[in-house]
N, C-alpha and C positions, 0 to 999 in steps of 0.2 A: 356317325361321323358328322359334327359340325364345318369340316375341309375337307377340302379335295386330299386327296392319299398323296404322298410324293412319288411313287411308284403304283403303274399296273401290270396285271395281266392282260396281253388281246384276247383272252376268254372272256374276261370281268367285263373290259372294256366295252367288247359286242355287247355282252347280253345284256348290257345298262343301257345301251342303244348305240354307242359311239360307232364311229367307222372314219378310217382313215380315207382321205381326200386321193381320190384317181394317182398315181404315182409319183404318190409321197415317200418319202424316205426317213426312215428312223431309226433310232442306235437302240437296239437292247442288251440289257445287260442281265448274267444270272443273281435273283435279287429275292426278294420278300414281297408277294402282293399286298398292296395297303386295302385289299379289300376281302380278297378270300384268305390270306395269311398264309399262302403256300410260298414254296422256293418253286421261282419259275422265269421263263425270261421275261423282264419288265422294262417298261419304258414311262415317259410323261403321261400325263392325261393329254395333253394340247395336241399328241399325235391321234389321239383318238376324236378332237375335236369336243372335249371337256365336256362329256355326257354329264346329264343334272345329278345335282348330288341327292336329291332325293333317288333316282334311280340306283345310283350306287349302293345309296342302306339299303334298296330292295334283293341289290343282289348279294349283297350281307346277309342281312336278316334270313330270307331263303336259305345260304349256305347253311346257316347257323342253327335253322330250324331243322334242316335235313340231317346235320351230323348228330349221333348218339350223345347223351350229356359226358362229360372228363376226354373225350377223345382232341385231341390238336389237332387240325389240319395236315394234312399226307406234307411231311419235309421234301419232298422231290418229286416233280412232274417232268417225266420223259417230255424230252422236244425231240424234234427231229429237223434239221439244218440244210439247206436245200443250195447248193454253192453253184 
């Protein structure tokens, strides 16, 4: 990636380093992650406080090296919603 994704996962996002600011509030939405390419709920990078985009390809590159060669990414990651 030469840009930031227009959508994350807060999976992606942590493990790239980001973390949301002490009692922040943020809209997600069921979307496509611009980094792991799952369906998952997504938001801005700016909620995660825009982890380095070098980090980001790392946590591409990893996904990418971990998945078997022709397989896509899993189309749906269970969330769980906490009201």
């Amino acid at each position: 990636m030469t840009e930031y994704p227009a959508w994350v996962c807060g999976e992606c996002a942590e493990e790239a380093g980001g973390r949301m600011p002490e009692g922040h509030l943020a809209t997600f939405h069921h979307g496509r992650c611009g980094v792991c390419e799952k369906k998952a709920a997504v938001t801005e990078l700016r909620d995660f406080r825009y982890p380095a985009l070098e980090r980001l390809n790392a946590v591409r590159a990893k996904l990418q090296n971990a998945a078997p060669a022709g397989n896509k990414p899993e189309e749906v990651l269970e969330t769980e919603y906490a009201y």
